[in-house]
C-alpha positions as CSV (number, residue, x, y, z in Angstrom):
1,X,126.5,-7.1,-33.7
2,X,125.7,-9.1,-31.0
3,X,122.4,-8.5,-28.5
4,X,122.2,-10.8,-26.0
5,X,118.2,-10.2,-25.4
6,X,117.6,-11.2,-28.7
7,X,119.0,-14.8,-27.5
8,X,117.2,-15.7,-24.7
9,X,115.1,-18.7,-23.9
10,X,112.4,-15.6,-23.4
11,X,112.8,-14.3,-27.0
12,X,112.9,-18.2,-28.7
13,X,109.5,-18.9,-26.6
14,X,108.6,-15.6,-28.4
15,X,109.4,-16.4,-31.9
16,X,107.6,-20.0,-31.6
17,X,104.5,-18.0,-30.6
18,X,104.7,-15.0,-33.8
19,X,104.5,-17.6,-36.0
20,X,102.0,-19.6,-34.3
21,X,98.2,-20.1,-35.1
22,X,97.0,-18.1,-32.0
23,X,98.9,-15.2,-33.1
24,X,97.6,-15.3,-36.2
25,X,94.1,-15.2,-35.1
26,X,94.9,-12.0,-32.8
27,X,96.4,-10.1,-36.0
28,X,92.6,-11.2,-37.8
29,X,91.0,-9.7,-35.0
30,X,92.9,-6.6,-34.8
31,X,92.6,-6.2,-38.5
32,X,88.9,-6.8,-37.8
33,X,88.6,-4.3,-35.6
34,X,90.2,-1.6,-37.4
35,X,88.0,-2.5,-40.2
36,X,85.0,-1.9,-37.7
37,X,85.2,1.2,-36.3
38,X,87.0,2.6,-39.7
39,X,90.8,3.3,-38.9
40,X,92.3,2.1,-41.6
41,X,94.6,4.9,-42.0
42,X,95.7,4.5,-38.0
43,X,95.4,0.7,-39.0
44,X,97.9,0.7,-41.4
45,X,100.6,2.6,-39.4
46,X,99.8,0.0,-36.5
47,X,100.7,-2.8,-38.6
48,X,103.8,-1.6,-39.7
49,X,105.0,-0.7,-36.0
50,X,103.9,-4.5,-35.8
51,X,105.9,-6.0,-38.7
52,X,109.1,-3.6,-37.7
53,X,108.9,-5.4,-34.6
54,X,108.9,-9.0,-35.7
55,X,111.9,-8.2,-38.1
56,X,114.0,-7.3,-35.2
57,X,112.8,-10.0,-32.5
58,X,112.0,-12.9,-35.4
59,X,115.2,-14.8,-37.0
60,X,112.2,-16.4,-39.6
61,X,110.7,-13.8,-41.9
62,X,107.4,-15.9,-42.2
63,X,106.3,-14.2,-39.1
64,X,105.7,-10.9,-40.8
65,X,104.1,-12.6,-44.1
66,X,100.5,-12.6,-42.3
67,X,100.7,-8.9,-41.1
68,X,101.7,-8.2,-44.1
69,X,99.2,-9.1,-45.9
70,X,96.7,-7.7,-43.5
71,X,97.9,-4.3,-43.6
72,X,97.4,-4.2,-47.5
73,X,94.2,-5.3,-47.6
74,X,93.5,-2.6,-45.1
75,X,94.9,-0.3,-47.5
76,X,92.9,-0.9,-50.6
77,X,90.1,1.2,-48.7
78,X,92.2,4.3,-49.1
79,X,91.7,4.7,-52.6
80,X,92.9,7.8,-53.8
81,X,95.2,8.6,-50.5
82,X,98.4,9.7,-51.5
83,X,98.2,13.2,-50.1
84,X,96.7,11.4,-46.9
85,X,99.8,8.4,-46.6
86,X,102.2,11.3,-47.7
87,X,102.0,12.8,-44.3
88,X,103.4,9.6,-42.1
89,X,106.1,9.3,-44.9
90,X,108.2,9.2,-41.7
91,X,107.4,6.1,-40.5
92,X,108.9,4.2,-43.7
93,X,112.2,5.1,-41.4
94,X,111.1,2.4,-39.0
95,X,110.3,-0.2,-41.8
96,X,113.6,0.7,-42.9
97,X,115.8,0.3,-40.3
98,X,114.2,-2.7,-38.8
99,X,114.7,-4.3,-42.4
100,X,118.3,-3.8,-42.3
101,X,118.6,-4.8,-39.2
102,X,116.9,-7.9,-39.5
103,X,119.1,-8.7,-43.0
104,X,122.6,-7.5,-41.2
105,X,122.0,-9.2,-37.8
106,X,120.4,-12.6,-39.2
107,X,122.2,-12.3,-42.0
108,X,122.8,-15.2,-43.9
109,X,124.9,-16.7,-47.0
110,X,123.1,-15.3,-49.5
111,X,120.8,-18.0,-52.0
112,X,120.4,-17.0,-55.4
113,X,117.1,-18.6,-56.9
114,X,116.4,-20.2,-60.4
115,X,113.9,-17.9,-61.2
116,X,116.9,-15.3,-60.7
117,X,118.1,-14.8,-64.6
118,X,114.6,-14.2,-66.1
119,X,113.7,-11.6,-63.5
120,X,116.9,-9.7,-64.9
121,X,115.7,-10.6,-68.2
122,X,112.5,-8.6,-67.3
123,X,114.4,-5.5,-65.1
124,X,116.3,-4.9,-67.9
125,X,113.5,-4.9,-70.2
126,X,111.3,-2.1,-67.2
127,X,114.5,-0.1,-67.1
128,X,114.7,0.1,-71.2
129,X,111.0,0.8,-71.5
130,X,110.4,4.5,-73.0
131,X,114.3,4.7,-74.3
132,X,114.1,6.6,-77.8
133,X,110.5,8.1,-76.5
134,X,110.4,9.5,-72.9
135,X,111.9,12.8,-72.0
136,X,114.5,12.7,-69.4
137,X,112.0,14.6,-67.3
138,X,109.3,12.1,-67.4
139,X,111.2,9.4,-67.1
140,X,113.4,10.9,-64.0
141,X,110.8,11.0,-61.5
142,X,109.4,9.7,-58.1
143,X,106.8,7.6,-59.8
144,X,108.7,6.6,-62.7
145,X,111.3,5.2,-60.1
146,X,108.7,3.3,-57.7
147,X,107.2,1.6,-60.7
148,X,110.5,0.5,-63.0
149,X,112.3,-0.2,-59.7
150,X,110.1,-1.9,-57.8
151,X,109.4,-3.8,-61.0
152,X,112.5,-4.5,-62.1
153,X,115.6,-4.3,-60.3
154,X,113.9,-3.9,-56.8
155,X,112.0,-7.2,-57.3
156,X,115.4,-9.1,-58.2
157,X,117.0,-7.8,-55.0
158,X,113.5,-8.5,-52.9
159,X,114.1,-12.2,-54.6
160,X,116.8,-12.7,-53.6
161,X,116.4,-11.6,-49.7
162,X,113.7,-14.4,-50.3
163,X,115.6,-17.2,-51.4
164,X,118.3,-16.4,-48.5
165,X,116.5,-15.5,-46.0
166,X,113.2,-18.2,-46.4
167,X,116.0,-20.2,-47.2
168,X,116.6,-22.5,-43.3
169,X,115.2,-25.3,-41.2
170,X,112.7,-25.3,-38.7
171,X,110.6,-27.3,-36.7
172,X,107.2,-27.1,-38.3
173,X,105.9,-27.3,-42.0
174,X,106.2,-24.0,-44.3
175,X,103.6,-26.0,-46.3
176,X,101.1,-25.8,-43.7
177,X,102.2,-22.7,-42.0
178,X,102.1,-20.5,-45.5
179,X,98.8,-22.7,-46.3
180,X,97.7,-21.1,-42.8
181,X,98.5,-18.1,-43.2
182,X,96.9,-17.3,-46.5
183,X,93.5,-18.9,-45.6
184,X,93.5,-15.9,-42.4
185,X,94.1,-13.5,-45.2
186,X,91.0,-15.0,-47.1
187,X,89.2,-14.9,-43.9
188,X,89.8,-11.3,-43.0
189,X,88.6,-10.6,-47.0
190,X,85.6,-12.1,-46.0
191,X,85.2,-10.1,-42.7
192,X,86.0,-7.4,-44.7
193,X,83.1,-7.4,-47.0
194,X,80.6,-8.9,-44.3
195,X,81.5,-6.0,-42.1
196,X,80.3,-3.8,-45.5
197,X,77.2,-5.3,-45.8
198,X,76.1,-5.4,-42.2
199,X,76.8,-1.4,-42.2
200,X,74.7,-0.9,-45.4
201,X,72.2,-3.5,-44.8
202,X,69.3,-1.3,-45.0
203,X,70.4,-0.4,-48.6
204,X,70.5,-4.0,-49.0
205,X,67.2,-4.4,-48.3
206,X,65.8,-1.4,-49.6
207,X,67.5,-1.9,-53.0
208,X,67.7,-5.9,-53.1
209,X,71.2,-5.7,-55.3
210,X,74.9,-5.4,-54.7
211,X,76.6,-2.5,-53.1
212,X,79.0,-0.4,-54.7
213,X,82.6,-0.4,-53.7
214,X,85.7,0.9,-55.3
215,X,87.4,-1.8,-53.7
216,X,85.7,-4.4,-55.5
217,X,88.7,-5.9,-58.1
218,X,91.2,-5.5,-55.5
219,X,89.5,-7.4,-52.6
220,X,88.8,-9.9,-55.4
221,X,92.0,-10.2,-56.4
222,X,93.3,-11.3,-52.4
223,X,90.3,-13.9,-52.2
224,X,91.3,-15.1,-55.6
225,X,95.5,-16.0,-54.3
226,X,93.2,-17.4,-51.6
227,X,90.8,-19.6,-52.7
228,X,93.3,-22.6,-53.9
229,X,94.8,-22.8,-50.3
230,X,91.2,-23.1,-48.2
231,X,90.3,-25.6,-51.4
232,X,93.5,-27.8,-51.3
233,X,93.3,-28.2,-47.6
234,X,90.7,-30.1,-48.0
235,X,91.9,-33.0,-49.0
236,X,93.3,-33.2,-45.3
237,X,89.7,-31.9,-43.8
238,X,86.8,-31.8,-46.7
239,X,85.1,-29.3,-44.7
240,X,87.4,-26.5,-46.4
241,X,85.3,-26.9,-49.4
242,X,82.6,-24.4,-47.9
243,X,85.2,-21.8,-47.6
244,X,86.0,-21.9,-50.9
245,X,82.5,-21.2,-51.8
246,X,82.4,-18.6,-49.4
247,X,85.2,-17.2,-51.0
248,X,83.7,-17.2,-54.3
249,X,80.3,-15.7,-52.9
250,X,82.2,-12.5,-51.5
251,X,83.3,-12.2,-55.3
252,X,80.1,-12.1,-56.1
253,X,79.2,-9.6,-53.7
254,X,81.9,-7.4,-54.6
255,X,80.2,-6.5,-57.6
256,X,83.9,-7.3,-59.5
257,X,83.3,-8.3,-63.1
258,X,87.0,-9.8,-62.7
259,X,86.1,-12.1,-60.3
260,X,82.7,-13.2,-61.5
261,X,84.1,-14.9,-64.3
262,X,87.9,-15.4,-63.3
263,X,87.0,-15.8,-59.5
264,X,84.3,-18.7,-61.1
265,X,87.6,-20.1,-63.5
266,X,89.6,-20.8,-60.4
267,X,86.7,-22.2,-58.3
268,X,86.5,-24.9,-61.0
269,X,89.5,-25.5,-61.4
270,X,90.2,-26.0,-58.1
271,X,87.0,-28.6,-57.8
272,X,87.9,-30.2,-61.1
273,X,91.4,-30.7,-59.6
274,X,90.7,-32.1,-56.2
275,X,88.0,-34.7,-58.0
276,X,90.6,-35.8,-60.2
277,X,93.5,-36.4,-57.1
278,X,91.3,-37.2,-54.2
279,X,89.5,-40.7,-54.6
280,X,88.9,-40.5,-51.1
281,X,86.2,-37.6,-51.3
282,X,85.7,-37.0,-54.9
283,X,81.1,-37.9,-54.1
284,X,81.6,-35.6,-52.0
285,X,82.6,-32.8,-53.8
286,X,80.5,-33.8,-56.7
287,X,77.6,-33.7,-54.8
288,X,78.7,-30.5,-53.1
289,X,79.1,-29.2,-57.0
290,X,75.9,-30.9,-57.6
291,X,74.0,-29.4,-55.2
292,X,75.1,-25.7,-55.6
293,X,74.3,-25.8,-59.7
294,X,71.0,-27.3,-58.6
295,X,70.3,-24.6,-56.1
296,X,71.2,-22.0,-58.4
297,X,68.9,-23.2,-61.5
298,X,66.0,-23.7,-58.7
299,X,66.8,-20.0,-57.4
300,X,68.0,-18.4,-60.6
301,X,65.6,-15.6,-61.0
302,X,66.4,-14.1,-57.2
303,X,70.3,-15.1,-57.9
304,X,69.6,-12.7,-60.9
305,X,68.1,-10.4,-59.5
306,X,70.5,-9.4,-56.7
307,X,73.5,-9.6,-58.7
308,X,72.2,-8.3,-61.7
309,X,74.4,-5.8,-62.0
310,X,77.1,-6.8,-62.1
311,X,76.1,-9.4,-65.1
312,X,75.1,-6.4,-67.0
313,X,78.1,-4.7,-66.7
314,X,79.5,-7.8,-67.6
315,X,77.8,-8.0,-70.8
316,X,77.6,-4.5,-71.6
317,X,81.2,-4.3,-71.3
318,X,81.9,-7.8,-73.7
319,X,79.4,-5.5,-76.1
320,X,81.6,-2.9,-75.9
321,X,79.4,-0.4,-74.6
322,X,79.1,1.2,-71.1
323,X,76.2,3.1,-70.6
324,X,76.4,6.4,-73.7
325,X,80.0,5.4,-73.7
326,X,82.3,2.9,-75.4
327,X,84.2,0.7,-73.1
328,X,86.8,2.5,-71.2
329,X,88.9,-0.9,-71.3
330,X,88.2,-1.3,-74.3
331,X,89.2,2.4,-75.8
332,X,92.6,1.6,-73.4
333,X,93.1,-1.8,-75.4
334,X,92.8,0.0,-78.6
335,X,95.5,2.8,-77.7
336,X,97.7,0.2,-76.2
337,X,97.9,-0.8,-80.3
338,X,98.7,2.7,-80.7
339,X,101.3,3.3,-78.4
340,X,103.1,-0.1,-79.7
341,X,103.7,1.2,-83.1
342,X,105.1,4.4,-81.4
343,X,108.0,2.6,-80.3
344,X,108.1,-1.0,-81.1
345,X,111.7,-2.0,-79.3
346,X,111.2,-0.4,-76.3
347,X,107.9,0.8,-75.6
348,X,106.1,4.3,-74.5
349,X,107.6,3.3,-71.2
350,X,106.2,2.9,-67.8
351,X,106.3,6.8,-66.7
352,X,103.9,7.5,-70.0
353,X,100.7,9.7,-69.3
354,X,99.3,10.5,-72.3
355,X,96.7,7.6,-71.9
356,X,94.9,10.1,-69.4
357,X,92.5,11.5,-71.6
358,X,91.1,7.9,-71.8
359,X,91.6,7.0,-67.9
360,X,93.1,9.4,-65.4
361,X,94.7,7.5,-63.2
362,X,95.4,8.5,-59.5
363,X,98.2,10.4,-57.9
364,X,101.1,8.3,-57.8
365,X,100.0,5.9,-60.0
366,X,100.7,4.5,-63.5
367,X,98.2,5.6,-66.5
368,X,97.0,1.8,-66.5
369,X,95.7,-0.5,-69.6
370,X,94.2,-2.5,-67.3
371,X,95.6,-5.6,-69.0
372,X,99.4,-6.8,-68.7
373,X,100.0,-8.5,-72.0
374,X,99.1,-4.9,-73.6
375,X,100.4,-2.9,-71.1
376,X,103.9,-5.2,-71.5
377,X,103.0,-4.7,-75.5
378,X,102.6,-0.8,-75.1
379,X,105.1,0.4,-72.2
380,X,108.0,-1.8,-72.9
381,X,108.0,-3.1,-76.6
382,X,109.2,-6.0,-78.0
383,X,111.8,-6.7,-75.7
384,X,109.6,-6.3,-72.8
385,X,107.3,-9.1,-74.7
386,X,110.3,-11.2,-74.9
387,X,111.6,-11.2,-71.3
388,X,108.3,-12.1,-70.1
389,X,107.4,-14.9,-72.3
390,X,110.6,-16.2,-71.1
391,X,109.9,-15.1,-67.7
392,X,106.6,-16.5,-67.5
393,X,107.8,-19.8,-68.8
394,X,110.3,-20.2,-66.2
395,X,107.8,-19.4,-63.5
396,X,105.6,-22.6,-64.5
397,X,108.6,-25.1,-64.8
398,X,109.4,-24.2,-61.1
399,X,106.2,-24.7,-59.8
400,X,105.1,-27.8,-62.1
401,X,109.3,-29.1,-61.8
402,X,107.6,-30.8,-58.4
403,X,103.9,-32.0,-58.8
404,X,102.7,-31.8,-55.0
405,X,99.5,-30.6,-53.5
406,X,101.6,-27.7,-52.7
407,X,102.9,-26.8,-55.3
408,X,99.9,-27.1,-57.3
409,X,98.1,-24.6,-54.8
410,X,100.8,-22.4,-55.4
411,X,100.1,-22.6,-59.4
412,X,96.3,-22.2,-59.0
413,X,96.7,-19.1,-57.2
414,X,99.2,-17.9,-59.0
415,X,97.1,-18.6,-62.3
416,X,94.0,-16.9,-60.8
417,X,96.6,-13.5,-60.2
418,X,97.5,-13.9,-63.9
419,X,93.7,-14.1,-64.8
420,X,92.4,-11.1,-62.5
421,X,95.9,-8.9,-64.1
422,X,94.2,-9.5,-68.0
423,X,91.5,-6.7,-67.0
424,X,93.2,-4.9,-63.8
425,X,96.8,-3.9,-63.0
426,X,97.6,-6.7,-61.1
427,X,100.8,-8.4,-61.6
428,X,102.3,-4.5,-62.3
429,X,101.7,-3.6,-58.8
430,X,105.0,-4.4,-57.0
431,X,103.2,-4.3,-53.5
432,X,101.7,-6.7,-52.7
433,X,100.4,-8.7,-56.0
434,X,104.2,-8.6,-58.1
435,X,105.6,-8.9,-54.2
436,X,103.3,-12.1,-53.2
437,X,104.6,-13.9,-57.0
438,X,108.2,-13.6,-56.3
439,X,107.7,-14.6,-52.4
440,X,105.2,-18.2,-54.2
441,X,108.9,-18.8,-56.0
442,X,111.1,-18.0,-53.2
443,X,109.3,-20.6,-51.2
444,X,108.1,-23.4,-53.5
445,X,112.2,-23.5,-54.1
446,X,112.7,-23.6,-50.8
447,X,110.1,-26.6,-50.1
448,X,111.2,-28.5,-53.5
449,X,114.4,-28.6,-51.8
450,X,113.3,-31.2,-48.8
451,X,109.9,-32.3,-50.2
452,X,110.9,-35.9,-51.4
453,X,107.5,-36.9,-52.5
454,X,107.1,-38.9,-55.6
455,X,103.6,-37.9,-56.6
456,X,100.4,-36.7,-55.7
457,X,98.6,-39.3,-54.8
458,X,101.5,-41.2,-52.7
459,X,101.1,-37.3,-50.9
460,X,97.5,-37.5,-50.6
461,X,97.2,-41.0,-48.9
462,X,99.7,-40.2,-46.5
463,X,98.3,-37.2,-45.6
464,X,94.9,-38.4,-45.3
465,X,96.9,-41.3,-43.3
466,X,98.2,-39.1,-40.7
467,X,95.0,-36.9,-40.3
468,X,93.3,-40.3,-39.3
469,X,96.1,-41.5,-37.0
470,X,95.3,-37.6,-35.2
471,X,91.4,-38.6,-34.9
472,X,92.5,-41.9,-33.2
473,X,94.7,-40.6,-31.0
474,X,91.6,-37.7,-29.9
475,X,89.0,-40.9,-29.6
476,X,91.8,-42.5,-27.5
477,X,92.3,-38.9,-25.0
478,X,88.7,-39.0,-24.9
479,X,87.7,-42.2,-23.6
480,X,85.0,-41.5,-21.3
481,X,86.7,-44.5,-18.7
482,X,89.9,-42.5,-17.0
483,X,90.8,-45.9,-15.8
484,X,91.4,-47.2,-19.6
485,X,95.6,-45.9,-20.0
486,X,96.5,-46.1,-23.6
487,X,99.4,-44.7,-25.5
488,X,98.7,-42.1,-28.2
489,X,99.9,-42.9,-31.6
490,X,102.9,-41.0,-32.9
491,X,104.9,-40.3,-35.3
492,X,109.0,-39.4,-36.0
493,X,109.0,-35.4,-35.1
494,X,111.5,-33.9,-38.2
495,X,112.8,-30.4,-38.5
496,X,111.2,-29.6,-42.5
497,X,111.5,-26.8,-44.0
């Protein structure tokens, strides 16, 4: 196949600019205005004319990473919407062939990761899950098939598209580009739920406490991956630390139990970590942290009072009781026991509904524990608790086999997905969460391959010793005498991956 528009100067000039910052901040504003006048169904077929597009134009499949991303957090506002989505089922032919296009006419020799044998470990595990207890009816069927697919098997073939097709040189940093580029997707979280408020602000006022939203774990959940990106970038530019809080304070308003306490976890983990590797600012983050447990003590009885609901739910639900009624999770955890002993070896499988007197779950959607080590324990059995021990095992010596900045980013958000899937679905949602995991391997691979740092903090000062060798050479462009000529600084371009 050979297309001779797709190899012009024009098209190259094009692909610099889809993965560029300014393109990025025209996807966040037309996510933002889709979120504004409500057209997230519309929205959502929008971006996926726009990610079809980049696959054919763009040889580097981090172009379509941030629309990506976009368009799912548009989606988790269509709860319930399968008989709504079911409808433009015709578009998923574009998707289609502008994937294959993009694997057959880019195509390259294909990369098989490390993280490659314990993902089969797992499929295998997904595909066995229900043997010896399942009909052949319920375990033959369309949502059977997205789930142990796109869990299993699916995810080892997505993997490996990764590894080969992430896999390349270029002439900026993946580090920073991927950094960006999940920071825009924490930014459009946070239009997201300011765009809520403003609508409802009358409410607000009236009531003086949280909204409601049955988006609340999910947008959580993005902010979460989020947080550790915005945080670690600060040790280029410490003013990053405010978006982190900003982060955590859309947690807050989401009303998610989840991310009150997990969302909290991460945020000090991430401060804890950045004190302990960045000598350079660490008073200022401790006064940042200083100042914010201050300011809460001082303000505690309004802080209370606004998000007082959600801290009772939080502690109703740790009691065990919610409202008249015990613990939905909580009756969910005890089944998940149940359903163990059903079928030790293999599980009730992943296509098992009889939890639904407990919690009906949606169309097309899994009958939920709402907590992966029992829903691995219950739907898949002992082997399924095997293979993801194993897996899970693996997954940390990748991303700790390198101690960068990074990488450790990586981990944190990674971690904070783990800690959000102990009370939601999470990590058992192929698209995006289980997707986002496999693309954090694909690519700290790929960087561990050309990063030939030796530690953190040899990374840190250098860093911090280019960001001031930028601010020189801006004092020296703006020299207020335009008869002073002075070369800027500079340093040796490289192609890194």
């Amino acid at each position: 196949m050979n297309i001779k528009f797709l190899e012009s100067d024009a098209v190259k000039k094009m692909r610099k600019f889809f993965i560029s910052e300014k393109f990025m901040i025209i996807m966040f504003l037309l996510a933002a205005l889709i979120t504004v006048f409500h057209l997230e169904v519309p929205g959502v077929i929008i971006f996926i004319f726009i990610v079809s597009a980049l696959l054919v134009i763009c040889d580097d499949l981090l172009a379509t990473t941030l629309p990506f991303l976009l368009v799912s957090l548009t989606a988790i506002k269509c709860n319930d919407s399968f008989h709504i989505f079911i409808k433009y089922i015709g578009f998923i032919v574009v998707i289609l062939a502008a994937l294959i296009f993009h694997f057959v006419y880019y195509r390259k020799k294909i990369v098989l990761g490390k993280a490659l044998y314990p993902m089969i470990g797992v499929s295998v595990a997904v595909t066995l899950g229900g043997v010896g207890f399942l009909s052949l009816k319920e375990y033959f069927n369309l949502v059977s098939f997205y789930y142990v697919f796109g869990l299993g098997f699916g995810m080892v073939i997505i993997y490996i598209l990764l590894t080969t097709y992430l896999n390349g040189e270029r002439d900026y940093s993946v580090k920073e580009k991927f950094t960006d580029i999940m920071i825009y997707m924490g930014l459009f979280a946070v239009f997201m739920m300011i765009e809520f408020y403003a609508a409802n602000i009358n409410l607000v006022l009236e009531t003086k406490h949280i909204l409601y939203m049955q988006w609340r774990n999910n947008i959580s959940t993005f902010l979460m991956l989020a947080m550790p990106f915005a945080a670690f970038k600060a040790v280029k530019k410490p003013s990053y630390i405010f978006l982190v809080l900003i982060y955590y304070l859309c947690m807050l308003l989401a009303g998610s139990r989840g991310g009150l306490i997990f969302g909290g976890i991460e945020l000090v983990m991430t401060i804890s970590i950045l004190i302990g590797i960045d000598k350079r600012h660490r008073w200022t983050y401790i006064a940042i942290a200083m100042g914010i447990l201050i300011s809460v003590a001082f303000y505690f009885q309004d802080f209370y009072g606004f998000f007082s609901e959600t801290i009772n739910r939080l502690i109703s639900g740790l009691m065990g009781i919610s409202g008249s009624e015990k613990e939905v999770r909580l009756k969910l955890f005890a089944r998940a026991f149940d359903d163990f002993n059903s079928n030790p070896i293999f599980g009730t499988g992943l296509a098992y509904m009889g939890n639904r007197d407990v919690h009906p779950s949606k169309e097309f959607a899994l009958c939920w524990y709402h907590c992966e080590p029992l829903q691995i324990m219950a739907s898949l059995g002992t082997l399924g608790i095997v293979a993801f021990a194993i897996q899970l095992m693996w997954r940390f010596y990748i991303f700790l086999k390198k101690k960068t900045v990074f990488n450790i980013t990586i981990l944190v958000s990674y971690i904070g997905l783990e800690m959000m899937s102990l009370v939601n679905p999470g990590v058992f949602c192929p698209v995006p969460y289980l997707f986002m995991v496999t693309m954090y391997l694909a690519i700290v691979e790929m960087v561990n391959k050309t990063d030939f740092t030796k530690d953190i903090a040899s990374e840190i000062n250098e860093e911090q010793q280019f960001e001031e060798s930028d601010d020189l050479d801006d004092d020296i462009y703006d020299d207020d005498d335009e008869t002073v000529k002075a070369k800027p600084l500079k340093r040796k371009a490289c192609k890194t991956r």
